[in-house]
C-alpha positions in Angstrom: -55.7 42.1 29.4 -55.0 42.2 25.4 -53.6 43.9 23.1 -54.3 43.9 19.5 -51.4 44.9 17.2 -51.0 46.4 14.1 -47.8 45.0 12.3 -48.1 46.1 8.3 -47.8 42.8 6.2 -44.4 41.1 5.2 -42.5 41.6 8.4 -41.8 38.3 10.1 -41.7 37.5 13.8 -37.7 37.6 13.5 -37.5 40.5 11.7 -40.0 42.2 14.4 -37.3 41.0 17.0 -34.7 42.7 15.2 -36.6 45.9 14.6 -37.4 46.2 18.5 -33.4 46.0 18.8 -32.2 48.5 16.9 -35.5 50.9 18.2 -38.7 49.8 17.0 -41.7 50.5 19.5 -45.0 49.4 20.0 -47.3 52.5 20.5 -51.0 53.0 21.4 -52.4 56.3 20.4 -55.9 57.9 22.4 -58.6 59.1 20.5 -62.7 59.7 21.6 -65.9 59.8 19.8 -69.5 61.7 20.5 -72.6 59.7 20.4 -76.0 62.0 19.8 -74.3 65.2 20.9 -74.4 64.6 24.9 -72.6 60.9 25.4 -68.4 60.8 24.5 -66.0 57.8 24.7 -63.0 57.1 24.9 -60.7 55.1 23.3 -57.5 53.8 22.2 -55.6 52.2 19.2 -54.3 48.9 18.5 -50.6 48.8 19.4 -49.0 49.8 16.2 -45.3 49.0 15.2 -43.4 51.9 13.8 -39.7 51.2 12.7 -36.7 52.9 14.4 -36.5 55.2 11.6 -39.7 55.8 10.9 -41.8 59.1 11.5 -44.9 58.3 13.7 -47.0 61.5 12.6 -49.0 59.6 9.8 -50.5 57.2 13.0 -50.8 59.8 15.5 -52.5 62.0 12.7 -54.9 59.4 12.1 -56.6 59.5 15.7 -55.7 63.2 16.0 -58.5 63.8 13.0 -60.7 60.7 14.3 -61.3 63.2 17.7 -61.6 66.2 16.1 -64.2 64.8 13.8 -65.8 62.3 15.9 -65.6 63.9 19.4 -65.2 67.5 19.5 -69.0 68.1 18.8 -70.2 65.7 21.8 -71.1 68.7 24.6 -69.9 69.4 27.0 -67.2 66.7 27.6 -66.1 66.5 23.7 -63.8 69.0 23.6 -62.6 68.6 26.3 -62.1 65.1 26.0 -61.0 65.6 22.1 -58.1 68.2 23.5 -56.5 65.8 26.0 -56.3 63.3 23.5 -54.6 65.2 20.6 -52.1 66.6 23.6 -51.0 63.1 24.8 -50.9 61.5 21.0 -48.3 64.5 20.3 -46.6 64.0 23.2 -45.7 60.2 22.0 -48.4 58.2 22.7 -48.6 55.0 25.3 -45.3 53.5 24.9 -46.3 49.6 25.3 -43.1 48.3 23.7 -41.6 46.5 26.8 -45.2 44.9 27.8 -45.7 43.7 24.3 -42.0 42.0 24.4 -42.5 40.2 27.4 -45.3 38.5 26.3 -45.4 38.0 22.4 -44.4 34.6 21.0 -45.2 33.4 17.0 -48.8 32.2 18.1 -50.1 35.8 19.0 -47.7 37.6 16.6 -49.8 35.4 13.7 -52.9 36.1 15.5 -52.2 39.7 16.4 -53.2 39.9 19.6 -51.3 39.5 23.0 -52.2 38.8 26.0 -50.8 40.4 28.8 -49.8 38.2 31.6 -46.3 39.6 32.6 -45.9 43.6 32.9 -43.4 46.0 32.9 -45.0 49.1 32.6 -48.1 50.0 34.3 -47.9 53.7 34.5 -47.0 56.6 32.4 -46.5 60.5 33.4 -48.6 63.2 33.4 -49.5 65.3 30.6 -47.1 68.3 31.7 -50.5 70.4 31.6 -51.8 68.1 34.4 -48.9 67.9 36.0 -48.7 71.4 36.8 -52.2 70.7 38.5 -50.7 68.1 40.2 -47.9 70.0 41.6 -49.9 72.7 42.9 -52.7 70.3 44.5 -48.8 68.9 46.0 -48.1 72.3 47.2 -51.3 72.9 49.4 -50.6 69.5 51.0 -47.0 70.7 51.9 -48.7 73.2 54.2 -50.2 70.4 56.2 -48.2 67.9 58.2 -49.8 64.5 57.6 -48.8 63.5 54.4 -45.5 62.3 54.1 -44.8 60.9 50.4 -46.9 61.7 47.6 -46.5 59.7 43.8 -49.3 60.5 40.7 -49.0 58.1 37.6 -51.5 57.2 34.5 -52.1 53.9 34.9 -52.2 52.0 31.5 -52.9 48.6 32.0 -56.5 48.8 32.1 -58.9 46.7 29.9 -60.2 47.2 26.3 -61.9 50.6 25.6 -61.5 51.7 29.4 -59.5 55.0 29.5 -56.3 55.6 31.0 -56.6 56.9 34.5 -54.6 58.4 37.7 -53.7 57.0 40.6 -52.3 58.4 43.4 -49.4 56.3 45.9 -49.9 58.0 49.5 -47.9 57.9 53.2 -48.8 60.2 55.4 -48.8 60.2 59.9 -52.4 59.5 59.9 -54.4 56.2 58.4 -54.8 55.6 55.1 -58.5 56.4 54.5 -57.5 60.0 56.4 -54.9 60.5 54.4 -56.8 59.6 50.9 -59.5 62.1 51.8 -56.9 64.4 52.4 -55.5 64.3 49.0 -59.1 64.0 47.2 -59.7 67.1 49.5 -57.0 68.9 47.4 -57.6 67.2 44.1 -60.5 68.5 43.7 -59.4 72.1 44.3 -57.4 71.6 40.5 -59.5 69.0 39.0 -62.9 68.8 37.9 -65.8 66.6 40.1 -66.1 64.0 37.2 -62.8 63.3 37.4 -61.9 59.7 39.0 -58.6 59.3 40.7 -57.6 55.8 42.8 -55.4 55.9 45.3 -52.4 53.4 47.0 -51.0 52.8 50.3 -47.5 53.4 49.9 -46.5 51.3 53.1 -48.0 48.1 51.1 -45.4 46.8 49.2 -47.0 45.0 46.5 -46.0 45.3 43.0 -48.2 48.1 41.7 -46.8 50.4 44.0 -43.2 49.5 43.6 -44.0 50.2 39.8 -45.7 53.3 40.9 -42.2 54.6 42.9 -40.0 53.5 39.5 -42.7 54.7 36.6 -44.8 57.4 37.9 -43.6 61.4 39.6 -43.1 62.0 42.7 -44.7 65.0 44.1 -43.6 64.8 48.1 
């Protein structure tokens, strides 16, 4: 995957280093737009570099009034769509500092644009609306006696223009497809039909998940 960055003019590749040092980040703001009325997508911002001592409401602003403009109208999903967007923008944004770091060198800082071959952070956590949801959807499955550990994160790595989404890391006494169906079962109790959720076997120890246990909450 890539990202493309926006670095305002006259800072060098050195002086970026510095910056990042003393507690410079690399964000990447959410924002959505309505096409005739019925038809809204989302999307997210370049990774923009704000100084340590800089105040990041001018950039989160910016895609703030870009889904209130652009996306509220689009029915019935632009509101809703326009809401969740201003609620994680002034929450902070997607933090891609670390990713960005691992992988810039002066080729892609000249070019602005990085590809991402090395990762450090794949997930973020809920909203803390969502995550209320969450929790109670974590509650219900605490009544059963299958599912053993339960982890929720917003995965972030995904490709250009695809949104953000949840996934789910899952070890319960009973296979893995019963226990996904299980938690989809109680999902969508909290959460609406549209909404897509992927799920991971916990007892594979792969990467993703081990990023899911450090990165994302755990809800059993």
């Amino acid at each position: 995957m890539e990202h493309k960055l926006s670095i305002r003019e006259g800072v060098s590749f050195e002086e970026l280093q510095t910056e990042i040092e003393n507690g410079g980040r690399f964000i990447i703001y959410q924002y959505c737009i309505s096409i005739f009325f019925a038809i809204t997508l989302n999307r997210l911002s370049p990774a923009i570099f704000i100084l340590a001592k800089e105040d990041s409401t001018k950039f989160k602003s910016k895609y703030n009034s870009l889904s209130s403009i652009f996306g509220w109208w689009g029915l019935p999903w632009g509101p809703i769509h326009s809401i969740k967007s201003i609620r994680n923008n002034n929450q902070g944004g997607i933090d891609v500092t670390k990713d960005i770091m691992l992988n810039i060198n002066k080729t892609s800082f000249e070019s602005r644009v990085v590809t991402i071959e090395e990762m450090d952070t794949m997930f973020s956590k809920p909203s803390k609306s969502d995550l209320k949801e969450f929790t109670k959807v974590a509650n219900k499955l605490k009544e059963g006696i299958n599912i053993q550990e339960l982890y929720v994160g917003l995965f972030i790595n995904t490709d250009e223009y695809v949104e953000p989404y949840y996934m789910l890391a899952i070890s319960g006494k009973s296979t893995f497809d019963t226990n996904s169906e299980e938690v989809k079962k109680a999902l969508y109790t909290r959460f609406r039909k549209h909404v897509v959720f992927e799920y991971l076997n916990l007892s594979e120890t792969d990467d993703i998940t081990s990023k899911m246990i450090e990165q994302g909450v755990k809800l059993i």
